[in-house]
C-alpha positions in Angstrom: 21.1 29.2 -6.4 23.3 26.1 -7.2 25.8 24.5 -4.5 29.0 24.4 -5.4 31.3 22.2 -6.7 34.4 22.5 -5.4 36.6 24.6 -2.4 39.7 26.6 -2.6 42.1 25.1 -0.4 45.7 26.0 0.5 48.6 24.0 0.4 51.5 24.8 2.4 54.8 23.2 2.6 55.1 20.2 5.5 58.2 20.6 6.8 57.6 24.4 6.8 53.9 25.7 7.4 55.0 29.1 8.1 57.1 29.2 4.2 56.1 32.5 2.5 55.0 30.6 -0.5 51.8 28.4 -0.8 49.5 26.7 -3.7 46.0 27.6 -4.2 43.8 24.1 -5.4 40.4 23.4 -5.7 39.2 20.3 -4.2 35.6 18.7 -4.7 33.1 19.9 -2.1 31.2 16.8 -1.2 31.4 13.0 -1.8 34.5 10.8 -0.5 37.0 13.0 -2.1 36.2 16.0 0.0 36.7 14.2 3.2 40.2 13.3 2.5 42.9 15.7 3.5 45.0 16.7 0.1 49.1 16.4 -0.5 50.9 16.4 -3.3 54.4 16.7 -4.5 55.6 20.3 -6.0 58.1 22.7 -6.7 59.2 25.2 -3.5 61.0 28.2 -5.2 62.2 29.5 -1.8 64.3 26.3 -1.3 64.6 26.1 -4.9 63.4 21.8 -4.8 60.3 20.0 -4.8 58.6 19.1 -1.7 55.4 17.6 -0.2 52.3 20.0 0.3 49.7 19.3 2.6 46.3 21.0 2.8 45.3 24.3 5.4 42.9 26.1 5.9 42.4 29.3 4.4 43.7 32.6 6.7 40.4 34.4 7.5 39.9 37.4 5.4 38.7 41.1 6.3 35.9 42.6 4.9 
């Protein structure tokens, strides 16, 4: 089986972690790009402007 490629990561507001709305990205898995935490300018809908997002990890999931 092949290792992957890239992670799903989540990217949250900064000035608001706890914001009901979030991005999904993929970011590579290994190499010097994976090691760096990602943020990046977009649009928050619940305070209707754009803000900076910051990478979180994912919530943990049930099975």
């Amino acid at each position: 089986m092949a290792k992957k490629t890239h992670v799903k990561v989540r990217l949250v507001p900064e000035a608001k972690p706890d914001s009901p709305f979030f991005y999904y990205v993929k970011k590579p898995a290994g190499g010097e790009k994976a090691k760096v935490k990602l943020s990046a300018k977009k649009y928050n809908p619940s305070t209707k402007k754009h803000e900076m997002f910051v990478e979180k990890k994912l919530p943990p999931h049930s099975k």
